[in-house]
MARZAGU-640483 format. One line per 3 residues: number of its first residue (from 1); their letters; for each residue x negated, y, z of N, C-alpha, C. Coordinates in steps of 0.2 Angstrom, whole numbers. Each point is the difference from the previous one (the first is absolute). Last residue first. Layout:
REM residues N
NUM = a = X:Y:Z:X:Y:Z:X:Y:Z ~ ...
***
This chain:
REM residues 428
428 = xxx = -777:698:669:0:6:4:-5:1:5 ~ 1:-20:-11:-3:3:-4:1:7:2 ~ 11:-19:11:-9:0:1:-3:5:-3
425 = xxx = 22:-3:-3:1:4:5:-8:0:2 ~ 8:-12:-19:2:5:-1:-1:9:6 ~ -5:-25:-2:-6:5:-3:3:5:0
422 = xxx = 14:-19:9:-6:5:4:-4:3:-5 ~ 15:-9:-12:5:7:6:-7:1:5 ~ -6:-16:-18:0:9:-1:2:4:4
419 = xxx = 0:-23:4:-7:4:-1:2:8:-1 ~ 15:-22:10:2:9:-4:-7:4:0 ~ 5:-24:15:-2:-1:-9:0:7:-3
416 = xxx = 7:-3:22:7:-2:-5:-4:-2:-8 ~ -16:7:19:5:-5:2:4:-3:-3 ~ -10:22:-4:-4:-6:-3:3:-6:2
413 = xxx = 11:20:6:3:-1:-5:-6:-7:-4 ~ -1:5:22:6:0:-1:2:-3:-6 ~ -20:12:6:0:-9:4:6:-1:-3
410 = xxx = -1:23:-4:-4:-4:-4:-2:-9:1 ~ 14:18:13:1:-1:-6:-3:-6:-5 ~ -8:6:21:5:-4:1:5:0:-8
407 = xxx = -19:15:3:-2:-7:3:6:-5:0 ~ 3:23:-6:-1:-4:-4:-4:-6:1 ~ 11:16:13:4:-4:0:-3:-5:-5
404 = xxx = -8:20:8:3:-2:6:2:-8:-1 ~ -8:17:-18:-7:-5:6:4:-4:6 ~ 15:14:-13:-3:-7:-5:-3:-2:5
401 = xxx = 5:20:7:3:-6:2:1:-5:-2 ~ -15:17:-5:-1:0:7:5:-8:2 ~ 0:12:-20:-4:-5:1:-1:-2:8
398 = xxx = 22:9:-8:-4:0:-2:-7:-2:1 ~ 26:-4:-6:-3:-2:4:-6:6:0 ~ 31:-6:-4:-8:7:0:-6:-1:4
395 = xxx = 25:-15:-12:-8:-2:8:-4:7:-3 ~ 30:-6:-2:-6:4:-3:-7:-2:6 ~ 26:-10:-10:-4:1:4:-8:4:-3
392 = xxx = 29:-3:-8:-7:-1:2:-4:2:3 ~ 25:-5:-2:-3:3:6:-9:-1:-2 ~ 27:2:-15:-4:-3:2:-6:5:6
389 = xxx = 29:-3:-4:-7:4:-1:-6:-4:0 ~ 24:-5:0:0:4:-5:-8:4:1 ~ 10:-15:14:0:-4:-6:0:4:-3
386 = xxx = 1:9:22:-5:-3:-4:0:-5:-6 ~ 18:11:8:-6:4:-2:-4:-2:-2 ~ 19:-18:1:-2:8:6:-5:3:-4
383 = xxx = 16:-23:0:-3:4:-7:-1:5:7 ~ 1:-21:13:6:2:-2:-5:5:-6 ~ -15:-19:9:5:5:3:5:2:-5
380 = xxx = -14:-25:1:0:8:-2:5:2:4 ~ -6:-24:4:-6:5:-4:-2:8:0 ~ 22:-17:8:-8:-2:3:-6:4:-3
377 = xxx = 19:3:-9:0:4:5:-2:-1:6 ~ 6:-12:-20:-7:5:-2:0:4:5 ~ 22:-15:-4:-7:-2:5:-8:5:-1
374 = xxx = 22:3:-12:-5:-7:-2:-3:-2:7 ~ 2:26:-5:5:-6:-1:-3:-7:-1 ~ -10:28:8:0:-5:-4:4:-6:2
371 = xxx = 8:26:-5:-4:-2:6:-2:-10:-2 ~ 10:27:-7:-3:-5:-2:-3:-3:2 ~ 13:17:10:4:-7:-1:-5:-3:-3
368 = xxx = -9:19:17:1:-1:-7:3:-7:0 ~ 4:22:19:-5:-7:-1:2:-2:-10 ~ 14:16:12:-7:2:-2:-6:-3:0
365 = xxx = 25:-1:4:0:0:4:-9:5:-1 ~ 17:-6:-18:0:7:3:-5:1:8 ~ 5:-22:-17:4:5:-3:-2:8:1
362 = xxx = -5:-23:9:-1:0:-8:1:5:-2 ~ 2:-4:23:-6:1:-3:-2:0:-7 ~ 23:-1:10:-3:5:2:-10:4:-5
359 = xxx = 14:-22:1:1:7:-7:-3:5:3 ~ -1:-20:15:-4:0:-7:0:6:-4 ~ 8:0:26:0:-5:-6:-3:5:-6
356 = xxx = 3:4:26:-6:2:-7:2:-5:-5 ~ 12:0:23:1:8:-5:-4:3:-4 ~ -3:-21:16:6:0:-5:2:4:-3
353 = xxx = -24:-3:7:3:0:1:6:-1:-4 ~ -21:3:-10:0:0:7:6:-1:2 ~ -14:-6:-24:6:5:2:-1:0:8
350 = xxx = -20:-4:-18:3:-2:4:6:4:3 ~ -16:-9:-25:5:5:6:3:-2:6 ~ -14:-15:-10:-2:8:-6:3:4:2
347 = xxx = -10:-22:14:9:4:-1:-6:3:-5 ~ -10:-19:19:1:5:-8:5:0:-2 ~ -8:-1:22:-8:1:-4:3:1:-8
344 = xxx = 13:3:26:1:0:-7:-6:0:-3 ~ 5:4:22:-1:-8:1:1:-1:-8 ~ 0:21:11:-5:0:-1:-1:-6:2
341 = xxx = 22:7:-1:-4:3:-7:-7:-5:-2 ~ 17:-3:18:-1:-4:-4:-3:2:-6 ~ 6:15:16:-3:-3:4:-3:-7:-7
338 = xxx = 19:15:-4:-6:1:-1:-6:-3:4 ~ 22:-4:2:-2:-2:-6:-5:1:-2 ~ 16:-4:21:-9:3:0:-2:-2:-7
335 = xxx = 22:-13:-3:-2:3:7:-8:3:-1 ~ 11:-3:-25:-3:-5:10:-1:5:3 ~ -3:1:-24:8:1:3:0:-6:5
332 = xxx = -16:9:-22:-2:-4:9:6:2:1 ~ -7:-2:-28:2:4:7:2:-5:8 ~ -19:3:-26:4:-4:6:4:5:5
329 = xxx = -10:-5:-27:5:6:5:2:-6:5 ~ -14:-8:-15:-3:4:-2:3:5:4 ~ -7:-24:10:5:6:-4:-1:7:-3
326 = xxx = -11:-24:9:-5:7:0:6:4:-3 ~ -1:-25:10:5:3:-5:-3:7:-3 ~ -9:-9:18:-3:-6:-4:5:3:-7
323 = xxx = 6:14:19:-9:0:-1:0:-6:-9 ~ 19:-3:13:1:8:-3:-6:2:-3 ~ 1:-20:13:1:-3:-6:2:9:-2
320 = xxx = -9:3:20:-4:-5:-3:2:-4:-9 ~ 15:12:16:-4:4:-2:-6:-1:-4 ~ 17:-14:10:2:5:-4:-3:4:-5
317 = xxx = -7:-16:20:0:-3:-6:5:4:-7 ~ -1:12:21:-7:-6:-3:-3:-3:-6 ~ 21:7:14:-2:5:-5:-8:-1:-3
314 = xxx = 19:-22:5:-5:7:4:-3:4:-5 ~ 10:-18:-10:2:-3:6:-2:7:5 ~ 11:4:-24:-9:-3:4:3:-2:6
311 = xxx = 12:-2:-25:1:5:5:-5:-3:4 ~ 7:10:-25:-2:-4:3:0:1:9 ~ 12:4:-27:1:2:5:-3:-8:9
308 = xxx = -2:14:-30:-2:-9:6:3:6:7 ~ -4:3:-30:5:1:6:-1:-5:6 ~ -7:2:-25:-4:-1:4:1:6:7
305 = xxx = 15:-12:-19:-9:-1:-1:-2:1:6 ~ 20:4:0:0:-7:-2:-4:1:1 ~ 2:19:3:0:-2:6:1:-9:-1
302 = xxx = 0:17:-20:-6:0:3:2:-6:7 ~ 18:0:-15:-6:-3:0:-7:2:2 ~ 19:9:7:1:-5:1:-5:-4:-2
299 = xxx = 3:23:-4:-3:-3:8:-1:-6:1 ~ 7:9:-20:-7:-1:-1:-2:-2:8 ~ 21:3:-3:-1:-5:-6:-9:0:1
296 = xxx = 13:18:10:0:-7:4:-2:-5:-4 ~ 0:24:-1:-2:-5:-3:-1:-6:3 ~ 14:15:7:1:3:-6:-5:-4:-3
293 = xxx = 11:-5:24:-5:4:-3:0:0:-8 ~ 12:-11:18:3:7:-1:-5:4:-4 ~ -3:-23:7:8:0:-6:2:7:-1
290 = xxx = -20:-5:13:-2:-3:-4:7:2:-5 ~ 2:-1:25:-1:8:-4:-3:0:-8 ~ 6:-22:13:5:6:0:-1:4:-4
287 = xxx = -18:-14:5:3:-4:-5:9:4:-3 ~ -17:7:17:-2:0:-8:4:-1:-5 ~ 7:-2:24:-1:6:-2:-2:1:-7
284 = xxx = -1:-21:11:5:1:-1:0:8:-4 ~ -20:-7:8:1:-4:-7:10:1:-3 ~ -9:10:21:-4:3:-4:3:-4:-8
281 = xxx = 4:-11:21:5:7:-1:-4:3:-7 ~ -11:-18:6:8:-1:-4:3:5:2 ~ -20:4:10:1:-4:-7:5:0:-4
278 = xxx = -3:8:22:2:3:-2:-2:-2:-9 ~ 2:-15:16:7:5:2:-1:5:-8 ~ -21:-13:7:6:-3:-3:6:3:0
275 = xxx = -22:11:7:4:-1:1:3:-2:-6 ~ -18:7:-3:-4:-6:6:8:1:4 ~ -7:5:-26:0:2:7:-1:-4:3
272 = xxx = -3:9:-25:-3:-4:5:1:1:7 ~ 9:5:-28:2:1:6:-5:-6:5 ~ -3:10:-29:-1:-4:6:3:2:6
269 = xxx = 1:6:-26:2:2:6:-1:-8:3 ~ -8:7:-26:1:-2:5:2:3:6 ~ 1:2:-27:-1:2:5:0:-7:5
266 = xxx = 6:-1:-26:-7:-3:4:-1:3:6 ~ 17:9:-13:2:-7:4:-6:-6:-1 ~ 3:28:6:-2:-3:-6:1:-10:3
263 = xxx = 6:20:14:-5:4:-4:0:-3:-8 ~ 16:-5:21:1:1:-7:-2:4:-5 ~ -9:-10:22:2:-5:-6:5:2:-5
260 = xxx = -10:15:19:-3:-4:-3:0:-3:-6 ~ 16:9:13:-1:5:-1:-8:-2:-6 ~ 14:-16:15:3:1:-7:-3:4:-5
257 = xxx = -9:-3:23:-1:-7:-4:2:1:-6 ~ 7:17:16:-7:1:-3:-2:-4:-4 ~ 21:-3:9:0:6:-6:-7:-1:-4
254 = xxx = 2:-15:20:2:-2:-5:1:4:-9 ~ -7:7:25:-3:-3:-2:2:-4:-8 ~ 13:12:12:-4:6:-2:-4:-3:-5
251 = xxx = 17:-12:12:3:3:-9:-3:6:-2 ~ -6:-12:22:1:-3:-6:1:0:-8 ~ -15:11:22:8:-1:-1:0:-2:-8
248 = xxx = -18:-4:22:2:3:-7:4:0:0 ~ -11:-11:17:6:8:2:2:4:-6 ~ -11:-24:5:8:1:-1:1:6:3
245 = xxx = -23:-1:-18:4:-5:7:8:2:4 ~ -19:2:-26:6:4:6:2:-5:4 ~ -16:7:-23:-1:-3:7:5:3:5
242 = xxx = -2:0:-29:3:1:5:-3:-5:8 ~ -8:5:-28:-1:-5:6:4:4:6 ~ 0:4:-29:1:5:8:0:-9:4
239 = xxx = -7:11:-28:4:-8:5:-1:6:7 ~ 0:3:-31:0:1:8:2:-3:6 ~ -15:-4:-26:10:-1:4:-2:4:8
236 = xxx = -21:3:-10:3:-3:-4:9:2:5 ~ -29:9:-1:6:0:3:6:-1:-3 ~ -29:-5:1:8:-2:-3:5:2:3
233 = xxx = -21:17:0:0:-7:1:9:-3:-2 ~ -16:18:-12:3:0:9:-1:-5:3 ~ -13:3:-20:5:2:-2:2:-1:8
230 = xxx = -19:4:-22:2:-2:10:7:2:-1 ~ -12:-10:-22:3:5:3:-1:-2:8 ~ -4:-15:-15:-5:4:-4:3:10:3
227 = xxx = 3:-24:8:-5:0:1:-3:3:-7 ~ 23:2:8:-2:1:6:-7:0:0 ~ 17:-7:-13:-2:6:-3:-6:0:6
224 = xxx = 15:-16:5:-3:-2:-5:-4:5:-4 ~ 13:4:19:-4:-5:3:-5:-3:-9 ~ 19:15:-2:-4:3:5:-7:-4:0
221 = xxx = 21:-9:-11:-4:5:-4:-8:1:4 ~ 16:-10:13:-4:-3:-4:-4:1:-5 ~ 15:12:11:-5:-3:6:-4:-3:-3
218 = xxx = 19:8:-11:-4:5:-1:-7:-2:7 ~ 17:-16:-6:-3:1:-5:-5:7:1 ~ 15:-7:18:-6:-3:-2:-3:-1:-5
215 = xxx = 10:23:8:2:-5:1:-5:-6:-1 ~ -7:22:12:4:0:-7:4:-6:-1 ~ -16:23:10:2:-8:1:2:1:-4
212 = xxx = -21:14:-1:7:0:0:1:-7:3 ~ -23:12:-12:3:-4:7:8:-1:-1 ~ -25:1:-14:5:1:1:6:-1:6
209 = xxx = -26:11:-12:3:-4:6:8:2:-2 ~ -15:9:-14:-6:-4:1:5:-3:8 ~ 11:5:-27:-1:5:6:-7:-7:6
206 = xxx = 11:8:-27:-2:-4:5:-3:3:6 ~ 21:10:-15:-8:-1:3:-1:-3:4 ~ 16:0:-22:2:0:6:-9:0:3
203 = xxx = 6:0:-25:2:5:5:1:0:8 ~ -10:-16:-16:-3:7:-4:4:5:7 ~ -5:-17:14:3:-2:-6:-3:7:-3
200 = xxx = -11:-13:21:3:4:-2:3:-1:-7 ~ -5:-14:17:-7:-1:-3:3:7:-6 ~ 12:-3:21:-9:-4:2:-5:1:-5
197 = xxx = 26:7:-1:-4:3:3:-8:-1:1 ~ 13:-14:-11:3:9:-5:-7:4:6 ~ 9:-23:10:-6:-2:-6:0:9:-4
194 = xxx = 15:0:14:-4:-1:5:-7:2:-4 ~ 22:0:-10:-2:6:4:-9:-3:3 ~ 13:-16:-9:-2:2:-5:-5:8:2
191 = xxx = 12:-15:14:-6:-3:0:-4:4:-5 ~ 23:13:9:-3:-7:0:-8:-2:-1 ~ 13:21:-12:-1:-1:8:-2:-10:-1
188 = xxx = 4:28:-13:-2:-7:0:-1:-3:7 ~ 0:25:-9:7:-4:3:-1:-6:-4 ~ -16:21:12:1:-4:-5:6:-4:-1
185 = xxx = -13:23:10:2:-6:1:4:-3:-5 ~ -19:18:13:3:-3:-5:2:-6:1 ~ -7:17:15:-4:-1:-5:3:0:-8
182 = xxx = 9:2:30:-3:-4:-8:-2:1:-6 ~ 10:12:24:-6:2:-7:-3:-6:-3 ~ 20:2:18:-7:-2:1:-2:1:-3
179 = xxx = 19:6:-6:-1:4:3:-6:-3:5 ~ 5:-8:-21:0:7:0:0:2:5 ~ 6:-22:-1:-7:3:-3:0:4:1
176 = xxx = 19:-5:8:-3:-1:4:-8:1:-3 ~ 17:3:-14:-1:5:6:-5:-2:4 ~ 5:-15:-16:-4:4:-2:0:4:3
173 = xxx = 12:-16:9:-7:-2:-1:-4:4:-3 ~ 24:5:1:-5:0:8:-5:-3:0 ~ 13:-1:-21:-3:5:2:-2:2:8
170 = xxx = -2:-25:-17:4:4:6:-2:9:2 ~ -6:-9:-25:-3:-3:6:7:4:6 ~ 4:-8:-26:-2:5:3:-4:-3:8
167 = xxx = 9:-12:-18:-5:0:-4:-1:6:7 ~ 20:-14:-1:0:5:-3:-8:4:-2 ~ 3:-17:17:4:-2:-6:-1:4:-6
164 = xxx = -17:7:19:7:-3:2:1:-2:-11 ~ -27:-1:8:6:5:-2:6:-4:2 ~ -22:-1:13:0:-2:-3:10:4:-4
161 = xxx = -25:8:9:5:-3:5:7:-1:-6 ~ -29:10:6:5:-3:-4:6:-4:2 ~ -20:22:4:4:-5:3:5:-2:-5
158 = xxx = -24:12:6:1:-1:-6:8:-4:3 ~ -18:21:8:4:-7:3:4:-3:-6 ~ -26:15:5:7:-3:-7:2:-6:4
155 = xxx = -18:10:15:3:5:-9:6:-1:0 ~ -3:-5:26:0:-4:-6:-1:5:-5 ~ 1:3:24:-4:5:-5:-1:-2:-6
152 = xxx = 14:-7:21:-9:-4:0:-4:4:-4 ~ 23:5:3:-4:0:6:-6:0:-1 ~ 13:-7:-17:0:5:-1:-4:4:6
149 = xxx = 5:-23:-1:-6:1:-2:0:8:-2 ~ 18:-7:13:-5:-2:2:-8:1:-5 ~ 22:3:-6:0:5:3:-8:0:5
146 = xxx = 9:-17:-19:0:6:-3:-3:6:6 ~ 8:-22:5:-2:-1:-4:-6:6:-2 ~ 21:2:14:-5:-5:2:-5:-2:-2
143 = xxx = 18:13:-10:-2:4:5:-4:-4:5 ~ 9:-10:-17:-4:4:-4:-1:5:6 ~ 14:-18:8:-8:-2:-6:-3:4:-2
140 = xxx = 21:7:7:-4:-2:5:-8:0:-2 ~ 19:-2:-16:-6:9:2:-3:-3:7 ~ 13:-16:-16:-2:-2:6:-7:6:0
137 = xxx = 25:-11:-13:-6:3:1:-2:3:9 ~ 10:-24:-12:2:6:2:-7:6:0 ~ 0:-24:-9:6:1:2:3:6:3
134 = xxx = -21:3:-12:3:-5:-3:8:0:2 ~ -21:14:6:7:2:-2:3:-4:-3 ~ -26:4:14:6:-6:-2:5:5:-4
131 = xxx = -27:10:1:10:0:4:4:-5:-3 ~ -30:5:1:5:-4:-4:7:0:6 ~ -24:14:-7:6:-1:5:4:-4:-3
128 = xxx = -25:8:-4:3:-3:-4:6:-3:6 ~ -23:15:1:4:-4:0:7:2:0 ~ -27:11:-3:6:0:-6:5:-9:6
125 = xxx = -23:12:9:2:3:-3:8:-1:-5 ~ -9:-5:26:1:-4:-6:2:7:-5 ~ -10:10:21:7:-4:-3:-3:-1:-6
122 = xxx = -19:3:22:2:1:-8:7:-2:-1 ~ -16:4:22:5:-1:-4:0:4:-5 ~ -23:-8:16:6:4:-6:6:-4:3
119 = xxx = -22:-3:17:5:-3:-6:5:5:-3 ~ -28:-4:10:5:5:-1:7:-4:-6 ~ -27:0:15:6:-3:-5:6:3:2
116 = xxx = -29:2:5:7:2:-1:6:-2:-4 ~ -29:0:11:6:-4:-5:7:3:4 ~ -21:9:7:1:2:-9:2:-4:-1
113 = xxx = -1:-4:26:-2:5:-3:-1:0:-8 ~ 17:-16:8:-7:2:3:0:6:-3 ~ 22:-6:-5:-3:-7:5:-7:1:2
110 = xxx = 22:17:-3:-5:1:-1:-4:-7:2 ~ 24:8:-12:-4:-5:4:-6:1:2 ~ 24:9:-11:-7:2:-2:-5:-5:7
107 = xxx = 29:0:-13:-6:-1:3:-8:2:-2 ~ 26:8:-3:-4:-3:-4:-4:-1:2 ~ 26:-3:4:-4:9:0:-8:-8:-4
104 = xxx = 26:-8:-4:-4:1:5:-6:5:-1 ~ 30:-4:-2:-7:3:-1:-8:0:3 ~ 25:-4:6:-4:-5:-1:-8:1:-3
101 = xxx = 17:15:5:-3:0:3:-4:-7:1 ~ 16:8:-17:-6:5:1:-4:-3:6 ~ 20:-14:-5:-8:0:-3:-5:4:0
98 = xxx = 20:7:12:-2:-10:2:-6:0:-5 ~ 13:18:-8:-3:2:10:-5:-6:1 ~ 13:-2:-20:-5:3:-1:-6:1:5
95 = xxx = 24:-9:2:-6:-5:-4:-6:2:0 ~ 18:13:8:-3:-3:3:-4:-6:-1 ~ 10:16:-15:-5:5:6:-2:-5:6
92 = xxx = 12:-8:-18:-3:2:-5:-6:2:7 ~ 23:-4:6:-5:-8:-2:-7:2:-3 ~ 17:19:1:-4:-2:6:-4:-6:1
89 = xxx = 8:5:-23:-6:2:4:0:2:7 ~ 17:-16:-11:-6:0:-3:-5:4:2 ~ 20:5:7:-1:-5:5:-6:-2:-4
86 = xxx = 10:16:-11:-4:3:7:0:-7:5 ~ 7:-1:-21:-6:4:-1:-1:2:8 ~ 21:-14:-1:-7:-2:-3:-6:3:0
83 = xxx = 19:14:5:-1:-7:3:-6:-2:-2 ~ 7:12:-17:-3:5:5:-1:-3:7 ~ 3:-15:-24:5:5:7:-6:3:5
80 = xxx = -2:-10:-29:-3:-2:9:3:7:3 ~ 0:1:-23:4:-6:4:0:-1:3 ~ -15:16:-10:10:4:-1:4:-6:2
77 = xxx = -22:0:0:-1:0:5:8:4:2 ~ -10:-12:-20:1:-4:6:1:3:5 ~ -6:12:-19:6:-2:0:3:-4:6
74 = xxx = -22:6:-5:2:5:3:8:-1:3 ~ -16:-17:-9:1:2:8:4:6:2 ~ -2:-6:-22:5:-5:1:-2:1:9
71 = xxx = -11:15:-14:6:1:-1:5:-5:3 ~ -24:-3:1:2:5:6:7:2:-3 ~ -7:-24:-8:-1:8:-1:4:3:7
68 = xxx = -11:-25:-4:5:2:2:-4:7:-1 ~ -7:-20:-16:0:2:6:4:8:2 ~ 2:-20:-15:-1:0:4:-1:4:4
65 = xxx = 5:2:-20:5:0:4:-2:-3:6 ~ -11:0:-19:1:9:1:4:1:7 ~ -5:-21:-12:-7:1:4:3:8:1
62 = xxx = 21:-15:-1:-5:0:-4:-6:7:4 ~ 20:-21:6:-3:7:3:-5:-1:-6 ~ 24:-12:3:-6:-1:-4:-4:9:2
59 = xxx = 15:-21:13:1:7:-1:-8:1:-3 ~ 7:-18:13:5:1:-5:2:6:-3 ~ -15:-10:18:4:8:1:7:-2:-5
56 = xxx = -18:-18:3:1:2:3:5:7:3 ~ -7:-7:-23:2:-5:1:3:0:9 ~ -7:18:-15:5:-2:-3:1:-7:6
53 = xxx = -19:12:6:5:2:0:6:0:-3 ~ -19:-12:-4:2:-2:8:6:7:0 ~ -9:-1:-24:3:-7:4:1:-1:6
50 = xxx = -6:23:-12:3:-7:-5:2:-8:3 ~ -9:20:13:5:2:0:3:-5:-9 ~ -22:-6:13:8:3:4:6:1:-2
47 = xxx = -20:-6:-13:4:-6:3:5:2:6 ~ -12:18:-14:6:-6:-2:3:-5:2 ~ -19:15:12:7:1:-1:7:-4:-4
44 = xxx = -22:-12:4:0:6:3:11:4:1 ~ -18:-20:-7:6:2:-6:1:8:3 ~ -14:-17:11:-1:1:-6:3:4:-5
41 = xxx = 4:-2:24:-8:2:-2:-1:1:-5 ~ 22:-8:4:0:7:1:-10:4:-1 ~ 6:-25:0:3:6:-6:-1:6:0
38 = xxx = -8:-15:17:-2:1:-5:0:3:-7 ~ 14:-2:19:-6:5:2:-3:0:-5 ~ 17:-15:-1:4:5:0:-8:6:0
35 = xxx = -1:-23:5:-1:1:-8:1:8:-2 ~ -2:-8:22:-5:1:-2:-1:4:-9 ~ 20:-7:15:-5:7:1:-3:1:-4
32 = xxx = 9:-22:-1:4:3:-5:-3:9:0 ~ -10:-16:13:-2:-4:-8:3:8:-4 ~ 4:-3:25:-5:3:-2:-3:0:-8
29 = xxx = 19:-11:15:2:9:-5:-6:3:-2 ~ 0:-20:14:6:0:-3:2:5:-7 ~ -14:0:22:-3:-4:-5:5:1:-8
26 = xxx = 8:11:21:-4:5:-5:-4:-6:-5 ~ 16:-4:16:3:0:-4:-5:3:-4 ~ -2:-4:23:2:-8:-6:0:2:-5
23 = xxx = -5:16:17:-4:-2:-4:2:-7:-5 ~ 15:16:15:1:0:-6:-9:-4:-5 ~ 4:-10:24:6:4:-3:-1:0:-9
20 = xxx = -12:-10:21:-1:1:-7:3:7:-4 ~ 4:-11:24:-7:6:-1:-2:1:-6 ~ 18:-12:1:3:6:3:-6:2:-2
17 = xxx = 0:-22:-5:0:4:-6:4:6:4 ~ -14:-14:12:-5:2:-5:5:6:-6 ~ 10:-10:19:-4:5:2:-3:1:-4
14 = xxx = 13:-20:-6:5:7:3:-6:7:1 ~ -10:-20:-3:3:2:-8:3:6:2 ~ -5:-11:19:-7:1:-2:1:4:-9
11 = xxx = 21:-3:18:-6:-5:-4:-4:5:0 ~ 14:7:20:-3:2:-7:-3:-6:-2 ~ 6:4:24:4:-4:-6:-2:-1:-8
8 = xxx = -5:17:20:-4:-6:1:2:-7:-6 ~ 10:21:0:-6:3:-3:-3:-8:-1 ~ 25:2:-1:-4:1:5:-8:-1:-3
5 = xxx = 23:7:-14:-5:-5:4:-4:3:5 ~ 24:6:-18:-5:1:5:-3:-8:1 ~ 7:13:-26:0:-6:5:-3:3:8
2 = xx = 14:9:-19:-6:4:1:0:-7:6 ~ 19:-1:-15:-4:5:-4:-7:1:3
***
């Protein structure tokens, strides 16, 4: 089910298609996206609820039923356990702590006498939260999504998340809105969601940024709206790159792998060590625990696809292919784990030891789970504050501090050809 190799071993095909992963798949799916976006630009509401909603849900949503009533929140909170609502908002108080302080203040600079600059914070005024609920529901998402730009001072959070069977939304996903203050929310999901929110419908509001994870259709939605909206960045299948040498323990490090791959059977889990012992211990253990889990059908083919159990010759070359690999969730499970921190350039998440696996972070710890996949964790960070503010700049001159500057303004701007930009400062 999950191949081992040694790093040094690797074809050339072999490492192109681990460090690939779920990118194989998005050419593939973009023809059918794209048609989907179009529809929805053109057609607006009826092409949701008359054809991607019958086809996709099997379920006919008409333009009234879209969007979700305070009477369908109030109800949802007569089926979720008192459990629940209080593990929901401890998660609620530690999400919140962790972003508040991300927060940044607002700069004033003095560069000479009468030039001044100065940077704002501004919150995006209207974004648009996109929550998985296909194979499972997933309030997490909305308490990561939703709690972060509430921080930032967003207006209008708009959130879409796709309908069960029956036409209704999971009631720990509405709770979870109402108890982060969303705005509003929608029951449509997928590609059609994405395209609904970019260029807005009679009823659903367009909004100026979208973020969420999702699967690879809603990735590819994302990526393809993307040059009339801003949107996060791609956060697709879930994957975890594990780094552990022979003092992990096997049936920890293999849960973790499973915890992974039975997100969606485009996930990936990757194992990188530098002990063979604990390779095939580890591949044994998957291969056992795998028969006692509940989706084992979807584990099996995620860990087809894109399941590896690799091994380094030295923590060197461990680290180095963890790095080239960019994981969206990496956990360290080695001897001085933390020591290995400040040899990491790119993770979205990083766990530390063997009593930080993954859920913690997904769920309650107060870091954020949408974090980028694919490798995009050469680029970007995990969803935080800042993706929900913007920071403009301010110059207060006055003549004292033109004359400072407008010799060099004006060579500057003759240089590039730009008559007017220097007349523009000759003429003060």
């Amino acid at each position: 089910m999950i191949p081992i190799k040694k790093i040094e071993e690797l074809s050339q095909a072999e490492r192109k298609k681990i460090l690939e992963r779920s990118k194989l798949e998005l050419e593939d799916i973009k023809v059918g996206i794209q048609k989907i976006i179009d529809d929805v630009r053109k057609f607006g509401d009826k092409a949701i609820s008359d054809k991607y909603a019958k086809r996709f849900e099997k379920i006919r949503i008409t333009k009234e039923f879209l969007k979700i009533t305070q009477t369908e929140i109030d109800k949802a909170y007569e089926k979720v356990s008192p459990e629940l609502l209080e593990a929901i908002k401890e998660a609620v108080k530690n999400i919140k702590k962790f972003h508040a302080a991300q927060l940044p203040t607002e700069l004033k600079v003095k560069i000479a006498e009468g030039i001044e600059l100065h940077q704002l914070v501004r919150p995006i005024e209207k974004v648009g939260c996109y929550v998985p609920g296909g194979r499972a529901p997933y309030p997490s998402s909305v308490l990561m999504t939703v709690l972060p730009a509430k921080v930032a001072g967003v207006e209008r959070i708009v959130v879409c998340t796709p309908p069960q069977t029956d036409g209704t939304i999971n009631p720990l996903i509405l709770v979870a809105c109402d108890i982060v203050g969303a705005d509003e929310i929608y029951r449509v999901g997928g590609a059609q969601a994405i395209a609904a929110m970019a260029f807005g419908t009679e009823t659903i509001t367009k909004v100026d940024k979208i973020v969420g994870p999702g699967n690879i259709y809603v990735t590819t939605a994302k990526i393809l709206v993307a040059g009339y909206v801003a949107t996060d960045f791609p956060a697709g299948p879930s994957e975890v790159l594990i780094l552990a040498d022979d003092t992990a323990k096997p049936d920890w490090v293999a849960i973790d792998m499973l915890a992974q791959a039975e997100h969606d059977p485009n996930a990936a889990a990757v194992l990188v060590t530098t002990s063979e012992k604990l390779a095939n211990q580890v591949k044994a253990e998957v291969e056992k625990q795998t028969k006692t889990l509940e989706r084992a059908e979807i584990i099996e083919e995620s860990l087809s696809k894109n399941g590896w159990i690799l091994i380094a010759k030295n923590m060197g070359e461990a680290v180095d292919f963890t790095n080239d690999y960019a994981p969206e969730h990496l956990e360290i499970q080695t001897k001085n784990a933390e020591a290995l921190v400040s040899k990491i350039k790119n993770a979205g998440s990083i766990f530390v030891g063997e009593y930080a696996p993954v859920p913690v972070g997904d769920y309650a710890s107060g870091t954020n789970h949408v974090l980028p996949t694919s490798g995009f964790a050469r680029a970007y960070s995990g969803l935080s504050v800042y993706d929900f503010i913007k920071q403009p700049t301010v110059q207060i001159l006055d003549k004292a501090g033109l004359d400072k500057l407008k010799k060099y303004v004006i060579k500057l701007a003759e240089m590039e050809g730009l008559k007017a930009h220097a007349e523009s400062v000759r003429k003060r």
